[in-house]
C-alpha positions as CSV (number, residue, x, y, z in Angstrom):
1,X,-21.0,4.0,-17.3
2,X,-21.1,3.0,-13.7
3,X,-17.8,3.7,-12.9
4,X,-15.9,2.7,-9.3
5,X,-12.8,4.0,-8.3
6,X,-9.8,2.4,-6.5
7,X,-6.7,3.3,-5.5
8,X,-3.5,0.1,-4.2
9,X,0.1,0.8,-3.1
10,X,1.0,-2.1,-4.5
11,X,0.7,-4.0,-7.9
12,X,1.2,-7.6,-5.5
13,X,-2.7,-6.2,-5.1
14,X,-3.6,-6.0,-9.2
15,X,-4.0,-9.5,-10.8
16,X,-1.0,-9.4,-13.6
17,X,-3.6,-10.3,-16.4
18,X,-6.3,-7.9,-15.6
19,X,-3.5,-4.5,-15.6
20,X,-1.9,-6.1,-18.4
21,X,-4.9,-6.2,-20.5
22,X,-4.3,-2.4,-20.2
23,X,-2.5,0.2,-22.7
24,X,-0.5,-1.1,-25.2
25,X,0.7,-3.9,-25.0
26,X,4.4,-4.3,-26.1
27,X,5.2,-1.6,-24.3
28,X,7.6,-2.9,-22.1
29,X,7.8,0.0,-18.9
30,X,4.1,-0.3,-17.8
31,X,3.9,-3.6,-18.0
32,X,3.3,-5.6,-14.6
33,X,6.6,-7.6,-14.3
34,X,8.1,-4.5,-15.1
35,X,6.5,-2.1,-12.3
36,X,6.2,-5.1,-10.1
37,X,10.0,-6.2,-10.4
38,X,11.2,-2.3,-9.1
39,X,8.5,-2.6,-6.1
40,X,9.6,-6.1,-5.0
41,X,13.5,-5.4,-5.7
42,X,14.2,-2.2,-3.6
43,X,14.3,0.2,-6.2
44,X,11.4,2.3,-5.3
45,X,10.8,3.8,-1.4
46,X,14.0,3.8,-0.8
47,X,14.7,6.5,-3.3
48,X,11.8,8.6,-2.8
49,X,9.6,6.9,-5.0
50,X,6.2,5.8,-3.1
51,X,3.9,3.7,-5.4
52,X,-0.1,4.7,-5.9
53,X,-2.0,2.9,-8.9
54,X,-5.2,4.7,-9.5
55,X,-7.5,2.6,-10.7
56,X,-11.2,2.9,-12.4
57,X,-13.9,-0.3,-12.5
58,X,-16.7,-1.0,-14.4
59,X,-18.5,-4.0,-13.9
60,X,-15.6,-5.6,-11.2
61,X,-13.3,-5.1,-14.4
62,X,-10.3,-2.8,-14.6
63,X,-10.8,-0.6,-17.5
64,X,-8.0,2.4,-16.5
65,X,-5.2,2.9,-14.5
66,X,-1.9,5.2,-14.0
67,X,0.8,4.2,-11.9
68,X,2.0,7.2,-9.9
69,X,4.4,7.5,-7.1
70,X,4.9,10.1,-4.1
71,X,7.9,11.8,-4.0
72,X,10.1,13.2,-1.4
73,X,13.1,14.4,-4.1
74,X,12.8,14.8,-7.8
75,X,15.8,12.1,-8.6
76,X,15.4,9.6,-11.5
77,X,12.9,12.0,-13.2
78,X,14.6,13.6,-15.6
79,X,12.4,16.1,-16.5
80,X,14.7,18.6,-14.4
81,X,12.4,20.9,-11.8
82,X,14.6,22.0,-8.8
83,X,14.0,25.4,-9.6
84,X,10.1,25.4,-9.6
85,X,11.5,23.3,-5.9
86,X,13.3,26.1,-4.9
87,X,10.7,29.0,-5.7
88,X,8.2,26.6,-3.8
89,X,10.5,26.7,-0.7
90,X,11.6,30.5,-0.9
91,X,7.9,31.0,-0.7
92,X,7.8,29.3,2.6
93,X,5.8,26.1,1.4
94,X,6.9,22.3,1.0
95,X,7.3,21.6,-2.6
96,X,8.2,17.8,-1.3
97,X,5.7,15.7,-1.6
98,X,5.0,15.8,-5.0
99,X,2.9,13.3,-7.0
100,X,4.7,12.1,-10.6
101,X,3.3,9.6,-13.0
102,X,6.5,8.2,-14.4
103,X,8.5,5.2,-15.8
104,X,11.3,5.6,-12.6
105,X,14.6,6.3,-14.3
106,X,13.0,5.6,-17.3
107,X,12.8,8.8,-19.9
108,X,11.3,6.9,-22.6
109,X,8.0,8.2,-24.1
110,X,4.8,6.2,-24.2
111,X,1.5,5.9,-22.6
112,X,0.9,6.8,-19.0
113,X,-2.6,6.6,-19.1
114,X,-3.8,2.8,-19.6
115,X,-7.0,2.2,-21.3
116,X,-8.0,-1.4,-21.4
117,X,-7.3,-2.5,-25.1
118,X,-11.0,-3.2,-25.8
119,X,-12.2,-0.2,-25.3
120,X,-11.6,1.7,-29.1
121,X,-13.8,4.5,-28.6
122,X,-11.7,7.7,-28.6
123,X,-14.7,9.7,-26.8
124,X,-14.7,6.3,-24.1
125,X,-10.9,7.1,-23.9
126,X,-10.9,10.3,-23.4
127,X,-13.5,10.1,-20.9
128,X,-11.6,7.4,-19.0
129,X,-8.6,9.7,-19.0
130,X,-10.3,12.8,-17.8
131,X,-11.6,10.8,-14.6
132,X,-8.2,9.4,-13.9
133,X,-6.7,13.1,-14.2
134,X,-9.9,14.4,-11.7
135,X,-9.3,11.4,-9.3
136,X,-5.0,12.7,-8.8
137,X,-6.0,16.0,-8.5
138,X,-8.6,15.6,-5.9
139,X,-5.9,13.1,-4.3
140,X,-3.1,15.9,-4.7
141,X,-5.3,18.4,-2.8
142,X,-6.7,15.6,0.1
143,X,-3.1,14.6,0.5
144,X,-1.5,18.3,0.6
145,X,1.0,17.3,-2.6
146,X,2.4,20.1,-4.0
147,X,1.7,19.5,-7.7
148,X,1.2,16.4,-9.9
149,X,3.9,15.8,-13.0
150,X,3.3,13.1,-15.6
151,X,6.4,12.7,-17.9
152,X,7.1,11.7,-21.1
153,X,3.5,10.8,-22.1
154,X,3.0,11.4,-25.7
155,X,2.1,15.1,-26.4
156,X,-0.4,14.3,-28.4
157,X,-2.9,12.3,-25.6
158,X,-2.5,15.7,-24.0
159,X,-3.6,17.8,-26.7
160,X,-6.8,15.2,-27.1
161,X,-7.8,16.1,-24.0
162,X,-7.5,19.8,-24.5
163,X,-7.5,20.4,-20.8
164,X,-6.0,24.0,-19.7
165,X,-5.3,22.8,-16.6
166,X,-2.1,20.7,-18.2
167,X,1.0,22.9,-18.2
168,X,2.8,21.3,-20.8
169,X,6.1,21.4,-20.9
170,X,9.3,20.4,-24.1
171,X,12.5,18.4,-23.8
172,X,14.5,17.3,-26.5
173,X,16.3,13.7,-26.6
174,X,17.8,12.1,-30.4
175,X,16.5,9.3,-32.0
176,X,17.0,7.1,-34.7
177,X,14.5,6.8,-37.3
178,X,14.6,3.7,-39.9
179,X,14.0,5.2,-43.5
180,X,13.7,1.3,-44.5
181,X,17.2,0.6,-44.4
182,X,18.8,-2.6,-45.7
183,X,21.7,-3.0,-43.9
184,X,23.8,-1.0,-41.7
185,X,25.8,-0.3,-44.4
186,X,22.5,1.0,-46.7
187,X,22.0,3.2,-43.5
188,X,25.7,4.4,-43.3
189,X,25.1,5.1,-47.7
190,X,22.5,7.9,-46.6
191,X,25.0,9.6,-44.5
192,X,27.5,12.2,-45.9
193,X,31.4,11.0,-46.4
194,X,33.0,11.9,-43.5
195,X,30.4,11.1,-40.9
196,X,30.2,7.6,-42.8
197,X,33.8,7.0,-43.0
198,X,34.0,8.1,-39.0
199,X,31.6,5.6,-38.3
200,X,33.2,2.8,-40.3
201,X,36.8,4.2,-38.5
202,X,34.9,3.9,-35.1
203,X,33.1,0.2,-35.5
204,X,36.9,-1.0,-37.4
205,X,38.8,0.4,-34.2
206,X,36.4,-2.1,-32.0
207,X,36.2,-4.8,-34.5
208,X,40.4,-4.7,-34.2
209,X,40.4,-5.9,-30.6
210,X,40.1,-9.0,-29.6
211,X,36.1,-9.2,-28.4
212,X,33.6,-10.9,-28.7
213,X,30.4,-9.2,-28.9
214,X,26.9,-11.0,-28.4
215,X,23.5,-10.1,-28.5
216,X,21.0,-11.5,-26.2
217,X,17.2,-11.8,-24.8
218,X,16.9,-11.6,-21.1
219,X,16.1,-15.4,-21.3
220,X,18.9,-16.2,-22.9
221,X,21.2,-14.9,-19.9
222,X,22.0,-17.1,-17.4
223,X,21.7,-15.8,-13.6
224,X,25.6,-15.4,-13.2
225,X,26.0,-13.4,-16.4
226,X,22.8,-11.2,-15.3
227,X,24.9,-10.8,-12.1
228,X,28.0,-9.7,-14.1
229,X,25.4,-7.3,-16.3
230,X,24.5,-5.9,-12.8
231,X,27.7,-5.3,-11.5
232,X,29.4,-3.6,-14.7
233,X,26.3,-1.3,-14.5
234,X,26.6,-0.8,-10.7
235,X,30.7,-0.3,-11.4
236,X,29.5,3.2,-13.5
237,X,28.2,4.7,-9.9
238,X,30.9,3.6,-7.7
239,X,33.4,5.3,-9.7
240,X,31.3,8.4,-9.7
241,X,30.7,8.0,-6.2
242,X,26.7,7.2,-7.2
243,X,24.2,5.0,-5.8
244,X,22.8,2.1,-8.2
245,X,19.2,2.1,-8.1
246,X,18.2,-0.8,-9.9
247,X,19.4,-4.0,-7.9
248,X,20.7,-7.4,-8.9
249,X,17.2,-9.2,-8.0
250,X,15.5,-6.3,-10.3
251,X,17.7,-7.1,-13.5
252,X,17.4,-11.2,-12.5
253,X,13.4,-10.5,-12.6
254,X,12.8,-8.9,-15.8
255,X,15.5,-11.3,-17.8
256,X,12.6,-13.9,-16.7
257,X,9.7,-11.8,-17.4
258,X,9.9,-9.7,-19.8
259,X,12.1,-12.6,-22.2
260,X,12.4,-10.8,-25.7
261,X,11.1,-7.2,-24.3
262,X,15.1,-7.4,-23.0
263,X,18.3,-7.2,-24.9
264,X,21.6,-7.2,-23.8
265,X,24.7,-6.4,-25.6
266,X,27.6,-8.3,-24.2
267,X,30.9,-7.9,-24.8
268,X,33.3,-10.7,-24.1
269,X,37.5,-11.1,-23.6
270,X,39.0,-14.1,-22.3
271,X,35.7,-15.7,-21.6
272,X,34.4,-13.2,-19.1
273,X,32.1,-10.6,-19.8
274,X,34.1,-7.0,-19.7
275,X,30.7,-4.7,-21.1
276,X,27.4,-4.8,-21.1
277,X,24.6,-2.2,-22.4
278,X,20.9,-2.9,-21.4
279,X,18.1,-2.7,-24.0
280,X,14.0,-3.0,-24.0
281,X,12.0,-3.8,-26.8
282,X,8.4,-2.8,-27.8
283,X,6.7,-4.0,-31.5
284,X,8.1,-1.1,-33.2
285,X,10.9,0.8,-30.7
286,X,14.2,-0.3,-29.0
287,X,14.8,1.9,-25.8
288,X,18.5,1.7,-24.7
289,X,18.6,2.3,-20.9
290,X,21.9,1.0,-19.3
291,X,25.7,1.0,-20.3
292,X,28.7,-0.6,-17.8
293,X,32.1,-1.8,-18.3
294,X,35.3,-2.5,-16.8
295,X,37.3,-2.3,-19.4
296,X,38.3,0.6,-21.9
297,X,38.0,0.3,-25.4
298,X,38.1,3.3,-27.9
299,X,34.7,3.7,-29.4
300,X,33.7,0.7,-27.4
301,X,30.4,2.6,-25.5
302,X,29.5,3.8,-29.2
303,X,29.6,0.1,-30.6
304,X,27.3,-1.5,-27.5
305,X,24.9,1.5,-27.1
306,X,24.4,2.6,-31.0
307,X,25.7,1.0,-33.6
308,X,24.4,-2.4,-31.9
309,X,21.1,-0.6,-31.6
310,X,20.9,0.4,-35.4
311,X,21.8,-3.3,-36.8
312,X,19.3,-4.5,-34.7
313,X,16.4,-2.3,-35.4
314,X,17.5,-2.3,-39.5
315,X,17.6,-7.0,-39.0
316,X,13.9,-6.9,-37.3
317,X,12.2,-4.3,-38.9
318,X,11.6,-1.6,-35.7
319,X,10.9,2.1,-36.7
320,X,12.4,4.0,-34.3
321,X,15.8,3.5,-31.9
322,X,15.3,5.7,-28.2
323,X,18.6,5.6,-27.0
324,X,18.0,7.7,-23.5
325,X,18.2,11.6,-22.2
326,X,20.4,13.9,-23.4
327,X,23.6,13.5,-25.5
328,X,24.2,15.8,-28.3
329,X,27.0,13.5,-29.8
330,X,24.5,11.1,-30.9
331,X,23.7,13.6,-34.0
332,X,26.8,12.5,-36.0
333,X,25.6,8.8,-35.4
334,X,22.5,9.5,-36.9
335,X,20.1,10.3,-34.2
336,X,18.5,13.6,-34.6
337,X,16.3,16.0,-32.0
338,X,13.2,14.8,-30.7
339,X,11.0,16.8,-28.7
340,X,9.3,15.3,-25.4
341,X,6.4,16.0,-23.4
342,X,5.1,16.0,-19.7
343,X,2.7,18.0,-18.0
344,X,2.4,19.4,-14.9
345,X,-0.6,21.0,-12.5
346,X,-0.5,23.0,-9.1
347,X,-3.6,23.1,-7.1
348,X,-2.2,26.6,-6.3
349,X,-3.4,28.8,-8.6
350,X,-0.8,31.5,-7.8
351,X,1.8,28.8,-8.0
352,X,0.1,27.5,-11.4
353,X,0.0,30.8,-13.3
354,X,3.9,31.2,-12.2
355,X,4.8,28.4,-14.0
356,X,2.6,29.3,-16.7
357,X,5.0,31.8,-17.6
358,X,8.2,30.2,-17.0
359,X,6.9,27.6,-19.9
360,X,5.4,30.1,-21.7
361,X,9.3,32.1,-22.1
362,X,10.7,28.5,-22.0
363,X,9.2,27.1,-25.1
364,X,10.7,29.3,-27.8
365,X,14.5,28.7,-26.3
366,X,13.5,24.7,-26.4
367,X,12.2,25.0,-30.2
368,X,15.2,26.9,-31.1
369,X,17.5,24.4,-29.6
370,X,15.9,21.7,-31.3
371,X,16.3,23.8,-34.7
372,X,20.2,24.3,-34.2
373,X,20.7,20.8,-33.8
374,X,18.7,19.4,-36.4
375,X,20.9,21.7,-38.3
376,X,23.6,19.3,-37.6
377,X,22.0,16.6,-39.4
378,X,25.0,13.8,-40.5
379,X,22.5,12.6,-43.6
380,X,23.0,13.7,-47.2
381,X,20.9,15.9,-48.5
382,X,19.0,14.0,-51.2
């Protein structure tokens, strides 16, 4: 293949169609109105995050691509690193800039590298990928970056490429996995008693209230209740003395956009919206990103940001519920340990082979951890 690369700092510079007919397609975080939206809606630069799409032609036509971003902090990551930052510095080097291909504030697996949908060949694919990794780490070392980190890819396009270079490292997040489920209450039979009857005690305690709770595609919001959606979301940081990173214009673009790819849980008193949680949808995953409220309920959060999530996924038939990082209280609601992936390379070698290690003792501790709590498994044994 006669193959051209390009790199943009800006997808206003990529025709929507063209990067569109790349990776998969319901994926809802590399879409263009999704990367496009956080660029045009002050949620990037000035939070560290410096957008660089690297991009490979055949024949005028875009047939790969990453989205990657310089970065002056390691915020919004989540894949935590301030002590490979901190080595770096104690060394006397600059571990800022870094290069990260990421979803920003997004830790939801899926594919980072884009292949143009056509192209079925696994040798093509692999051989599309491989440039795209060549072409960041020749731009890492041109551009004096300390290292380049791609997060939450799927571990196994990394093992396909069976490149040494990758330093791969393991998280572990809970999700929800439908077994076929009928009904909520089919789910809630293949749980043992007394998580089922906590659950039940939980959703009765919400149901008791006087709420209204409504579920809702982004196009089905209207532009003052996607304002109230971004305030209660906003409101989370303010108390904790945070900064909001996605603005009001961001969540105004992708209800337009993106349509059905976006959920929203509302929950309403007194004709005002007093909750919201924020989900995105692929053909076969719901991702739940964003929670807010003014208001406390008991059990309220649990109601919006799970049990919504289940009785959705169970009604339309989608395998697998990704409720976000972290949370070990998510067991007992029926999301077990997951691990995740991202990979990382250091053009300094000494640097490289450090981190080697730390992964290398790291691993076991992560597998372990993952063991424990799948150990705490609320479903019957059948």
């Amino acid at each position: 293949m006669a193959l051209a690369i390009e790199l943009k700092q800006s997808l206003t510079d990529i025709d929507e169609s063209a990067w569109n007919q790349l990776g998969e397609a319901d994926y809802p975080f590399t879409r263009h109105e999704f990367l496009l939206a956080l660029e045009l809606n002050h949620c990037l630069i000035e939070f560290g995050w410096q957008p660089v799409y690297f991009l490979i032609h055949e024949n005028n036509e875009i047939v790969a691509a990453i989205a990657c971003y310089i970065k002056t902090n390691s915020y919004g990551e989540l894949v935590f690193d301030h002590t490979w930052a901190q080595a770096y510095e104690r060394s006397g080097r600059n571990y800022y800039p870094k290069l990260v291909s990421a979803i920003p504030y997004t830790p939801a697996t899926g594919p980072r590298f884009l292949i143009h949908r056509e192209i079925t060949d696994q040798q093509q694919q692999k051989n599309l990928t491989d440039q795209l990794i060549k072409v960041i780490q020749q731009f890492c070392i041109s551009h004096q970056l300390s290292g380049w980190h791609c997060l939450f890819e799927r571990e196994s396009t990394y093992k396909e490429l069976a490149n040494e270079q990758l330093l791969l490292r393991y998280d572990c997040q809970y999700h929800w996995t439908n077994q076929g489920y009928h009904s909520f209450d089919d789910f809630l039979s293949y749980l043992s008693s007394r998580k089922r009857k906590n659950i039940k005690k939980e959703r009765a305690s919400v149901s008791a209230e006087n709420l209204t709770i409504k579920q809702l595609y982004g196009d089905q919001l209207t532009a003052s209740q996607w304002s109230r959606v971004h305030q209660l979301y906003a409101g989370i940081f303010h108390r904790k003395h945070g900064t909001a990173t996605l603005t009001e214009s961001f969540f105004q673009s992708i209800g337009q956009k993106l349509k059905k790819r976006v959920m929203v849980v509302t929950v309403i008193k007194n004709e005002e919206i007093i909750a919201a949680s924020l989900f995105f949808i692929s053909d076969t995953t719901l991702f739940g990103r964003l929670w807010g409220c003014d208001e406390y309920y008991n059990h309220l959060h649990f109601e919006c940001c799970y049990y919504q999530g289940i009785d959705y996924c169970i009604k339309n038939g989608l395998q697998t519920f990704d409720p976000g990082a972290q949370g070990e209280h998510k067991i007992s609601r029926g999301f077990l340990p997951t691990k995740t992936c991202s990979a990382h390379w250091f053009p300094d070698d000494n640097f490289q082979q450090m981190i080697k290690q730390y992964l290398t003792q790291e691993e076991p501790y992560i597998n372990d951890f993952c063991l424990e709590q799948s150990q705490k498994s609320p479903y019957r044994k059948i």
